[in-house]
C-alpha positions, -999 to +999 in steps of 0.1 A: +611+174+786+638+186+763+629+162+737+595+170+741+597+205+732+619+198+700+594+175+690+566+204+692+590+226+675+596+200+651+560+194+646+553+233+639+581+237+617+563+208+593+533+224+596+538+257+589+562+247+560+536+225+543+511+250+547+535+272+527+540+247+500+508+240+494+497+277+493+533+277+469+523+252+449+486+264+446+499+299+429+525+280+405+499+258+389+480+293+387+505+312+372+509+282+349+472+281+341+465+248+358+431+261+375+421+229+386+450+220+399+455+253+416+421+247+432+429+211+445+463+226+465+442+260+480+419+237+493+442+216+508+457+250+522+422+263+536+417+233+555+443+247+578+436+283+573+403+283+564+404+324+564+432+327+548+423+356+524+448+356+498+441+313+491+403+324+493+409+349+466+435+333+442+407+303+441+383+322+433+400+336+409+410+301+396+370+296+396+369+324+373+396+311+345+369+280+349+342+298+337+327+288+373+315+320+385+292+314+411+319+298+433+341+324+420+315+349+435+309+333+466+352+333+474+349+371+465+321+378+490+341+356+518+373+378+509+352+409+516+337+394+551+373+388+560+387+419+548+360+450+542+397+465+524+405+445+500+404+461+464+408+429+448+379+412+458+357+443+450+371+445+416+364+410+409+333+411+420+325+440+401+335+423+369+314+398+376+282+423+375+298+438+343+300+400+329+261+400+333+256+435+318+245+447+352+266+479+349+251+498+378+259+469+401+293+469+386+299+507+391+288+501+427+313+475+432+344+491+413+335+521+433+343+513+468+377+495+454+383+530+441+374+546+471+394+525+492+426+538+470+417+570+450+453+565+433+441+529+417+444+535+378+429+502+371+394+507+396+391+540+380+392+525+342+370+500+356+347+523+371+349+541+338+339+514+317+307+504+335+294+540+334+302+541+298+281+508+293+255+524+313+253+550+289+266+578+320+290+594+296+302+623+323+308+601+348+325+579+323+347+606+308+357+618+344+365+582+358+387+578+322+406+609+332+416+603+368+429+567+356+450+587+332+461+611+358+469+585+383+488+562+354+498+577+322+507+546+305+470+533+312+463+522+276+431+508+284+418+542+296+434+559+268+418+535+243+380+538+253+387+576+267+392+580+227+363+557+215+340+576+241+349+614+227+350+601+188+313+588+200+306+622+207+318+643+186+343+657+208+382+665+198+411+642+211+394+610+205+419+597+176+445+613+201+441+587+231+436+555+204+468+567+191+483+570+227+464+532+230+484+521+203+522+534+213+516+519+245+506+487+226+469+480+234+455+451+217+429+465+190+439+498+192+449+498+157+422+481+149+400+508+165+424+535+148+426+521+113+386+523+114+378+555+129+409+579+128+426+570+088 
């Protein structure tokens, strides 16, 4: 009987460590940019843990670096099942509606991850950006300036803050590219160079 329960142990030990390396392994060739590879070890993973949310999400993510969206999609949608919370998932799937130039399904998306965590810079900007696509310039400015509130070093929100109040004719725009551009966002100066020299 003793031997019997070390061997269960033993058993459930192996298990539960390969389940971790594989999970492990999955997020280094992610990190490294080996997507398919990445894809081949959270599979392996889910076929233990089939709801394992953060293997469903990092492959779909991996199916995103792919350019395989609709899997992506359909990982994002299985994240949210699992987890009606999870702020990842929503933002993913909201840039996948902004991908398609569906804005107002993109707002919709970006905002219940932003109303699951009012103090999320990055679902604010996000939100931002598909109401400025969709041509809602209020809602775009005020989404813009609670990302800046809740993150001052949020050059993405600085940058198109400024290309939204240069676009109408309102005062500060050259302000926010230049905050873009000390905070080093790619194009800024690009964007400054063309509108604010």
């Amino acid at each position: 009987m003793k031997y019997l329960s070390i061997i269960i142990l033993f058993s459930v030990c192996l298990i539960s460590c390969q389940e971790k390396d594989e999970l492990e392994i999955a997020n280094q060739y992610y990190n490294s940019g080996e997507y398919e590879n990445a894809i081949k070890f959270y599979n392996k993973h889910l076929e233990m843990k089939p709801a394992h949310e953060i293997a469903i999400y990092n492959r779909g993510r991996a199916y995103e670096e792919l350019g395989q969206y609709e899997k992506a999609v359909d990982d994002f949608l299985k994240v949210i099942e699992i987890n009606p919370r999870n702020i990842g998932a929503y933002l993913s799937y909201g840039k996948h509606f902004y991908r398609e130039r569906d804005y107002e399904n993109a707002a919709f998306q970006f905002e219940k991850a932003y109303k699951l965590n009012t103090n999320a810079s990055q679902a604010a900007t996000l939100l931002a950006r598909a109401y400025h696509k969709a041509g809602q310039v209020e809602n775009a400015m005020e989404y813009y300036n609670i990302a800046i509130n809740n993150d001052k070093d949020n050059a993405e929100a600085y940058l198109y803050r400024g290309a939204l109040k240069l676009h109408l004719n309102q005062s500060g725009g050259c302000n926010d590219i230049q905050m873009a551009r000390n905070i080093g966002y790619e194009g800024a100066d690009d964007l400054y160079d063309q509108y604010c020299n």
